[in-house]
N, C-alpha and C positions, 0 to 999 in steps of 0.2 A: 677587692673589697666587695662585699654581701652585705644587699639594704633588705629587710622586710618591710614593708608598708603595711598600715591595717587603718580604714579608716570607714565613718559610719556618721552621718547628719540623723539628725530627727525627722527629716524630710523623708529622706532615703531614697532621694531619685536620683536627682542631676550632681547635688555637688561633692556627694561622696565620691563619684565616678568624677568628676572634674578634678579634685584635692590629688586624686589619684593619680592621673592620666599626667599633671603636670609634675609630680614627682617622675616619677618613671621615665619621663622625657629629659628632665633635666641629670636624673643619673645616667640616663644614656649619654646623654653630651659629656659628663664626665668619665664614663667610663668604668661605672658602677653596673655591678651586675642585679637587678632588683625582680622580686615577688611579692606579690598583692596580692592582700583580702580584703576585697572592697563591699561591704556590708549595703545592700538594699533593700526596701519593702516590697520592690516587683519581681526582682531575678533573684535565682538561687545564690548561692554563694559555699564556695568547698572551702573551710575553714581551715588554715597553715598547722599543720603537725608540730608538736614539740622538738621532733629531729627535723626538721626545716626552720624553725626558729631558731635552734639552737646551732645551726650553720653558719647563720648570721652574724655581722661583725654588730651590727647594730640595726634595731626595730624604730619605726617613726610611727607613733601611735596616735592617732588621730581618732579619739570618741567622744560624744557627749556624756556629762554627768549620769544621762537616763538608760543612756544603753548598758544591754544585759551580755553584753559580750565576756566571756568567761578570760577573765585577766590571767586567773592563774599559772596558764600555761606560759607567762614571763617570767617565773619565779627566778630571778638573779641574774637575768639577761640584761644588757646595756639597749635600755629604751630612752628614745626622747620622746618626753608628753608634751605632744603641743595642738592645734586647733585647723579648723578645716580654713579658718581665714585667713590664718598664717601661712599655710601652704598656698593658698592660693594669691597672695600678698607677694610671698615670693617664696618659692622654693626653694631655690638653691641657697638662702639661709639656712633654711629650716634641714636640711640636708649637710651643712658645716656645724649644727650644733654638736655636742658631744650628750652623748647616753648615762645614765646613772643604772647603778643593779635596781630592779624593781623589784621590790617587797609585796606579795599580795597572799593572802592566806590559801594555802593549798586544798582542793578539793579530793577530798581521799575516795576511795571505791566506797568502804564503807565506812559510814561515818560511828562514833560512837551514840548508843544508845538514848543517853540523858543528853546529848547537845545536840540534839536531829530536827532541824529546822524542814518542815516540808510544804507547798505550795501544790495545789490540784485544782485541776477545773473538773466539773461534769455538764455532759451535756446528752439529751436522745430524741428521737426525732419527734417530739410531741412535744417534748420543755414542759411537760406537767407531774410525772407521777415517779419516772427513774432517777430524773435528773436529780432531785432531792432525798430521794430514797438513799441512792448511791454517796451523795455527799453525810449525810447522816449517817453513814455506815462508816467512810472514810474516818469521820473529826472523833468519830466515839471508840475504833479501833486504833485510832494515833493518840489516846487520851489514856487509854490505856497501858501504853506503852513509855508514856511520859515523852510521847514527842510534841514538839510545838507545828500547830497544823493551821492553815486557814486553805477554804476551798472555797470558790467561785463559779456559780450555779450558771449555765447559760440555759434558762428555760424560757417561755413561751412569751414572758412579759420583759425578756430581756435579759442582760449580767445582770444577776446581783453577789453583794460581798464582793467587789473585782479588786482584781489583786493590782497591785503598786509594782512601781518597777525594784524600789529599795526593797520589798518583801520578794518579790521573785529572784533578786543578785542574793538575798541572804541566804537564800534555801539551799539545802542540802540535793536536793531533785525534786522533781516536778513527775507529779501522775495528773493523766487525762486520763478519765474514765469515761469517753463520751464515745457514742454510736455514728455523730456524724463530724465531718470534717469540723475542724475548728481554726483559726487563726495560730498558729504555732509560731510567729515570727517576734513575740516578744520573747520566747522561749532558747533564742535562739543562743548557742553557745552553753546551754544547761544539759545537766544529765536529765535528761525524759523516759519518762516508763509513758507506754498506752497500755491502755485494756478500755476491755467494754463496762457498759453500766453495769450489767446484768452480772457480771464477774464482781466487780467490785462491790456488790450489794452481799451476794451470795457469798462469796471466798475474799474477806476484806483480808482478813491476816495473811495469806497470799498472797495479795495484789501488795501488800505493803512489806513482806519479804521478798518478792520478785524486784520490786521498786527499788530497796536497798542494795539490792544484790546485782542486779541487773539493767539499770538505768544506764541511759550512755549518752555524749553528748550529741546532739543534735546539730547537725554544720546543714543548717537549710535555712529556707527563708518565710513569706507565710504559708505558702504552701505546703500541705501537709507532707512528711512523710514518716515512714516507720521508724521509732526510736529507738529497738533492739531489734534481732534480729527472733527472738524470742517472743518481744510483745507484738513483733509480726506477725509471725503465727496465732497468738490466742487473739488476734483483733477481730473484728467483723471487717474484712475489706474488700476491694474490691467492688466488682457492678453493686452488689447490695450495699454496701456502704453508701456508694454513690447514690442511689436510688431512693435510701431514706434520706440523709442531705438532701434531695429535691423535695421529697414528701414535707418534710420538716418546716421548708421554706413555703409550700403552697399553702399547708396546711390552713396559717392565719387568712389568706386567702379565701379559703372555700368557706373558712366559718363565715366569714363576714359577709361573704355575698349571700350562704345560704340563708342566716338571718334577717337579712335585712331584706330578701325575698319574702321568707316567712314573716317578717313585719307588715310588707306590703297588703298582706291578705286580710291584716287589721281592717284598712279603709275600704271595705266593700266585696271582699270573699276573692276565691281564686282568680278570680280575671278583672280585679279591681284593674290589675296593671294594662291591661288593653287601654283605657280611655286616657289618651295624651292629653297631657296639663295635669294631671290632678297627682294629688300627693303618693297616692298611692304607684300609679306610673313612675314618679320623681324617685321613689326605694326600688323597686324594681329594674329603673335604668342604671342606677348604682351597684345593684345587685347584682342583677343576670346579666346586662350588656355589658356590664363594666367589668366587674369582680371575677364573673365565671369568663370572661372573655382572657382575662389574664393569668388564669389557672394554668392553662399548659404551658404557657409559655417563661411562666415562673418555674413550673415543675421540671424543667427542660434546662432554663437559663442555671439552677442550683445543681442540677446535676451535673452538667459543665463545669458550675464552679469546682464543685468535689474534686470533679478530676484534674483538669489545669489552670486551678486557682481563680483569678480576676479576669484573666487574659478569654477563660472561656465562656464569663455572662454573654456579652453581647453577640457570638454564635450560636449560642444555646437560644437566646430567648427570640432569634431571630429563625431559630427552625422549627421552638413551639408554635411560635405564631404561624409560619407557616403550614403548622401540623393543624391547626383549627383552621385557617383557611381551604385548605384541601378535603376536610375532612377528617383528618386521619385521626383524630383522639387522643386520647391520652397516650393509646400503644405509640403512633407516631410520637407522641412529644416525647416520648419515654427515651424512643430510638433515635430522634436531634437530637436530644441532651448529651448520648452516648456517644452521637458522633464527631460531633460539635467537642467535647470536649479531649475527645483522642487525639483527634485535628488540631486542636491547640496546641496541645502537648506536646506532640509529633513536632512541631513547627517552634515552639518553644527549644525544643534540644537539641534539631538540628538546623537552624536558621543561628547562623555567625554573621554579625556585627562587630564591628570596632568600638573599643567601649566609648569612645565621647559620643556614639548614638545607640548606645544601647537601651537608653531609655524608652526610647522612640518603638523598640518591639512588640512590648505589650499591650502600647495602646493606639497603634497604628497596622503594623505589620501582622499580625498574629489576628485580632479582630477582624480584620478586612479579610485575608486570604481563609481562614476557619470560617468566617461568615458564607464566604462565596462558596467553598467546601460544601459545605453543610446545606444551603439553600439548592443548589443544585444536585445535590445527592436525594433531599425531600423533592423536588417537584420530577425527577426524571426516573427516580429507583424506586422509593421506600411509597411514599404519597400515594399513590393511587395504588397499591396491593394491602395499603393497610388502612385505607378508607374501606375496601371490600371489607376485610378481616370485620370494621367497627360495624358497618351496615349489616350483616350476618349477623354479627354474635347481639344487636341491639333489635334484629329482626326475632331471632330464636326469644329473645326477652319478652318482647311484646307479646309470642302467641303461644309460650308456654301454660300449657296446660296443669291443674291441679298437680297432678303427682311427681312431675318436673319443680314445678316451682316449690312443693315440700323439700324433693329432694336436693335442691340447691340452697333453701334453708338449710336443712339440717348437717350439710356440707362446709358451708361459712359458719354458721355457729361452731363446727368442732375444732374449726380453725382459728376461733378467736379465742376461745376457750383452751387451748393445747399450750402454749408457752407464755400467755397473758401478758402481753407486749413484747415480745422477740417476732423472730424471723417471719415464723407464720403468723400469727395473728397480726403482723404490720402488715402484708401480703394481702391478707382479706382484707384488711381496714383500705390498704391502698388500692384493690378494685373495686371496691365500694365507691371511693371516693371518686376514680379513676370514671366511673360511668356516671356521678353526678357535673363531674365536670365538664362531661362531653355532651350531658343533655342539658341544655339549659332551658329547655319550657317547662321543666322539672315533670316529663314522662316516666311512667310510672316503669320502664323497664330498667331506669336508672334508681327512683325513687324506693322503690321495693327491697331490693338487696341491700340498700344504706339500712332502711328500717331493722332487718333482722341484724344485719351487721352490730347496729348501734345495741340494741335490744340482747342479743345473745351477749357481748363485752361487758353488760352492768352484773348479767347473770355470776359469775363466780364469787366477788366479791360481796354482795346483798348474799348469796346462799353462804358463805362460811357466818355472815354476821348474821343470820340466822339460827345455826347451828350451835352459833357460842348462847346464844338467848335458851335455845330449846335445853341444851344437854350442858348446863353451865356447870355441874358436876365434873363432868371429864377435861375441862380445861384450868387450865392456868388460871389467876388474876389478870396478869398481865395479856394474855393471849383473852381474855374476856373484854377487857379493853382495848386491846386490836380488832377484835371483830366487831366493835361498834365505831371503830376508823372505818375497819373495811366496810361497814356497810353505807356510808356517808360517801363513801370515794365511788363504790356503787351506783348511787342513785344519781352521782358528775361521771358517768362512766369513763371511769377509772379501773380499769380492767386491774394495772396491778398490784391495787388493792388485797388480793388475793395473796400474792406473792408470799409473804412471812408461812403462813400456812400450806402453801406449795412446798415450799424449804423443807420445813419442819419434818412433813407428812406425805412426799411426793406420792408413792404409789397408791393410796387413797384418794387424797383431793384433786388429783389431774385428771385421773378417768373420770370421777364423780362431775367435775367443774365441767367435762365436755360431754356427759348426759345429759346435764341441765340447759346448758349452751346448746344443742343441740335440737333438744322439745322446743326453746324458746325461736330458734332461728327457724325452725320449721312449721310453728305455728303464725310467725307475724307473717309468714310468706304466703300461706294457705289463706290466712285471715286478709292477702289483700293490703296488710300496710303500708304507706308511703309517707315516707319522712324527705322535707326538704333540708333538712339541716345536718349535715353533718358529723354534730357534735354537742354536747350540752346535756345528755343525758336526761334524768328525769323534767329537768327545768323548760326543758323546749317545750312541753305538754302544755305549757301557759301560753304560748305563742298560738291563736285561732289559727286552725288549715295548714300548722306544722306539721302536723300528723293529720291523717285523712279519718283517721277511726281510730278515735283515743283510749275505747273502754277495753277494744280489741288487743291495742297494744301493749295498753298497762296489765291482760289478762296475762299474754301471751310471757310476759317479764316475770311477774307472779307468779306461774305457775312453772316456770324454770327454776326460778330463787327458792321457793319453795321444796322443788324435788330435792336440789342439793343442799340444800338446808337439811333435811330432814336425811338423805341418804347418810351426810357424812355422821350427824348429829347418831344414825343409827349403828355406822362402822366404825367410829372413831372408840379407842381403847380408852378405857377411863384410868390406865397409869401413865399413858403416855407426857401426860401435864405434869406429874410430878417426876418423871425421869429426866425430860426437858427442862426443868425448873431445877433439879438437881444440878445436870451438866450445869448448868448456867454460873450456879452458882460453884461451883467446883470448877 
C-alpha cells in the first residue's frame, strides 16, 4: 500500500511538519510506504506530481479552509479530508479511514475566454508611479477582453485592493507585474505569470496572452521564484532585482530622515541641530542619528531578503550596520546585503535537518551562521578597501572643480532622463541617494548630486506638459489631458509621468526628455545646489534650508522644462494625434 500525505496550518511552522512527521511514523510501523507535501511559510516545499498521486492507493489531506493549495490535481483520487488535530489526536485512525473520489473543478492550460477569472499584484521599487500605472493597464486590458480581473497595488503607503484567499483559489492564474521581490506564498499551488511593471504597462495584451498561455504552477513557498521558464527570462532578475528590493525598502527611510532633517532647520537655520535639548536638535537626532543611521543597514537587510527570503534580514542588516560602522557606505552595505543573502541561501539548501526540527533553520541555524559569515567577511575582506573606494570618490566630490561638477551634472541628468524609472534612471536615483546616506551632516559632496538628480527627474514630465499647452493643435484630447497629469506628477517628481508619451513617440521624446534632463542636471550642479531631501519634488522648496539656493534651483528646473517643452512642441508631427486617436479607436 501507497499513502500520500499533504498537509498545511495557517501557522505554517510547527504543526504541519508535526501532523506530518506523525503520520509517516505511524505508516512506517505498519508498513505503509508514504510521500509528503508538507506545506510552510518558511521552507520551500516541491509539490507531489499528478503521476505520484496517482500511484497512490490513497491521499490524507490535511488543509485549512484558507489555503490556496491547488486541489485539482485529486481529480477522482481516493482522499481522506481530515484536520491537522485529527492527525495528531491520533494517527493511526486517521490512516484506517477509507477515501472517497474527490470532485474538484479542473484547471485547464487555457481557460475559455468569457469565464477567465484573473488575480494580479503590481509592485516597483518606489510604490508611487509604476505600480499603479501598470495595474491600470492590467484591469483596462482584461475589461476589454470580458475577463473578470481584480489587482493588488503594493506601493509606497502599502497593499491596497489586497486580494482574499477565496478570490486567489477562484482565479484562473495569477500575474505579478512587480520589479521587486514580493511574498509569493499565498500564490502558492496557482498557475503564475511574472513580468516586470514596465512590460506590463507597455505590452498589456502580451503580458495577458503570455499569462493565459504560459502561466504555470508555482510549487514554492514565500520566497520568490521564477513562474515560467519564459517569465524568467523577460523579468528583471537577478543582483538588480535584488538591489532595487533594498532601494524600495530604504527608500521610506531616507525620506523621513531627510525631512525631518530639513524640518529641523525650521527652528533656528542649519546648525539649529547642534545645541542639545532644543527642538530643533530633538528632529535632527530622529533624522540624521536615527533614520540615516539605519539607511544602510535596511538597504543591505532587503537585499538579503530578496535573495534568501526572511532567513537573510538579520545577516543583511547586521553587515549594513557594520558597513556604517567601518566606513564603508552604501557600496559596502550594497556588498553585506549580497553576501549576507547568498550565504543564507547556500546554507538554506544545503543544511539538512530532520523534519521535527526543521523549523528551527530559519530562525536559528541559517541567521547565526550567515550572520557570522557575513560579519567576518565585512571586517576582515570587504570593510576597509571599500571605506578607501567611499573616502576617495567623497574626497573627488568635495574638491571638484566647475567643469567636473557640470560634467557629472549633465551625466546624471541623461540618466534619469533615458528610461524614466527603469534600470538607469533607478541607478542614478540610487547613487544619489547611496551618498546621501552615507553623509549624514548633510555635506554638500552628497547634497549636490541629490539636487540635480531630483531636479533633472521632474524635467521630462513638466516638459511634455508643456508641450501639450504650447502646440495643443498637434495632440490629442486625450493626450492634452495627459500632459496636464504629466505635468502634476512632474512637479512630485515623478519621472514617469513621461512615460505615455515615451510609448507613443519614442524616438522624439527620449532624446529630447535627456537634453532637457541634462541642461537641468548640469546647471543645479554648477549653480551650487544642495538638497537635503531626497524626494518630494517641487513641495520640498516650502521646507527653509531644503534647498541651499531656491531661485537657483527652481531656474535651473525651468529652464530644462522649458527646452523640452518647446523642443518636442517644435518636432512633434501635427498628424501624429490623429493616427494615434484612429488606432485607438480601430
Amino acid at each position: 500500500m501507497k499513502l500520500a500525505i499533504i498537509t498545511a496550518c495557517p501557522a505554517g511552522i510547527a504543526t504541519s511538519f508535526m501532523a506530518a512527521k506523525r503520520l509517516e511514523e505511524e505508516a512506517k510501523k505498519q508498513g505503509i510506504e508514504a510521500i509528503t507535501e508538507c506545506h510552510s511559510s518558511v521552507t520551500s516545499v516541491t509539490l507531489l506530481t499528478t503521476e505520484q498521486l496517482q500511484s497512490c492507493d490513497k491521499i490524507i489531506l490535511a488543509l485549512p479552509e484558507s489555503s490556496t493549495v491547488d486541489r485539482s490535481r485529486l481529480q477522482g483520487l481516493s482522499v481522506v479530508d481530515t484536520t491537522i488535530e485529527a492527525i495528531l489526536a491520533d494517527p493511526a485512525a486517521v490512516i484506517g479511514l477509507s477515501g472517497t473520489a474527490y470532485t474538484a473543478p479542473v484547471v485547464t492550460a487555457v481557460a475559455t475566454s468569457q469565464s477567465i477569472n484573473v488575480v494580479a499584484v503590481t509592485a516597483c521599487p518606489t510604490g508611487v508611479a509604476h505600480t499603479f500605472m501598470a495595474a491600470e493597464a492590467l484591469e483596462q486590458g482584461a475589461q476589454k477582453r470580458g475577463w473578470n480581473i481584480k489587482v493588488e497595488t503594493r506601493g509606497s503607503v502599502g497593499a491596497k485592493n489586497q486580494l482574499t484567499a477565496d478570490e486567489i483559489a477562484a482565479a484562473d492564474f495569477v500575474i505579478l507585474a512587480t520589479d521587486i521581490e514580493v511574498d509569493r506564498s499565498p500564490f502558492n499551488g496557482k498557475r503564475v505569470y511574472h513580468c516586470g511593471t514596465g512590460v506590463a504597462l507597455k505590452k498589456t495584451q502580451q503580458v495577458l496572452d503570455d499569462a493565459q498561455t504560459q502561466a504555470t504552477v508555482q510549487s514554492g513557498s514565500a520566497q520568490s521564484t521564477s513562474s515560467s521558464e519564459d517569465g524568467a527570462k523577460k523579468e528583471k532578475s537577478g543582483p538588480y532585482k535584488h538591489l532595487l528590493t533594498g532601494v524600495s525598502f530604504m527608500l521610506p527611510v531616507v525620506v523621513a530622515g531627510g525631512l525631518l532633517i530639513a524640518l529641523s532647520f525650521l527652528f533656528g537655520g542649519i546648525h539649529a541641530g547642534d545645541h542639545k535639548g532644543t527642538f530643533a536638535w530633538a528632529l535632527s537626532q530622529i533624522g540624521g542619528a536615527t533614520a540615516f543611521a539605519l539607511m544602510i543597514p535596511v538597504l543591505a537587510g532587503y537585499i538579503a531578503y530578496s535573495i534568501a527570503d526572511r532567513p537573510g534580514i538579520a545577516p543583511g542588516m547586521i553587515g549594513g550596520m557594520l558597513a556604517s560602522t567601518l566606513n564603508a557606505g552604501f557600496i559596502g552595505g550594497i556588498i553585506a546585503g549580497f553576501i549576507a543573502g547568498y550565504a543564507a541561501k547556500l546554507l538554506t539548501r544545503y543544511i539538512k535537518l530532520p523534519t521535527s526540527v526543521e523549523s528551527l533553520k530559519p530562525i536559528l541555524l541559517i541567521p547565526l551562521l550567515a550572520s557570522a559569515i557575513t560579519g567576518l567577511a565585512m571586517i576582515y575582506v570587504i570593510g576597509t578597501p571599500t571605506a578607501a573606494i567611499m573616502a576617495a570618490m567623497t574626497s573627488f566630490l568635495k574638491h571638484m572643480g566647475s567643469a567636473n561638477a557640470i560634467l557629472m551634472g549633465l551625466i546624471l541628468g541623461l540618466m534619469m532622463c533615458f528610461d524614466l524609472g527603469g534600470p538607469i534612471n533607478k541607478a542614478s536615483y540610487t547613487f544619489g541617494v547611496g551618498l546621501l546616506a552615507s553623509q549624514t551632516g548633510g555635506d554638500a559632496s552628497a547634497t549636490m548630486p541629490m539636487a540635480a538628480i531630483m531636479a533633472a527627474g521632474m524635467v521630462p514630465p513638466l516638459g511634455m506638459g508643456i508641450a501639450t499647452f504650447i502646440a495643443r493643435r498637434k495632440f490629442t484630447k486625450p493626450e492634452a489631458e495627459g500632459g496636464k497629469a504629466a505635468f502634476v506628477l512632474g512637479l512630485c517628481f515623478i519621472s514617469e509621468g513621461a512615460i505615455p508619451f515615451a510609448a507613443r513617440d519614442p524616438m522624439r521624446v527620449i532624446p529630447i526628455n535627456m537634453i532637457g534632463g541634462a541642461i537641468t542636471g548640469a546647471l543645479s550642479m554648477y549653480l551650487h545646489c544642495e538638497l537635503r531631501a531626497p524626494h518630494g519634488g517641487i513641495f520640498v522648496l516650502l521646507i527653509p534650508h531644503a534647498i541651499n539656493n531656491v531661485l537657483a534651483y527652481l531656474a535651473a528646473i525651468v529652464i530644462g522644462a522649458l527646452v523640452t517643452g518647446v523642443l518636442y512642441a517644435f518636432v512633434r508631427k501635427a498628424d501624429m494625434g490623429e493616427t494615434s486617436e484612429s488606432a485607438q479607436t480601430a
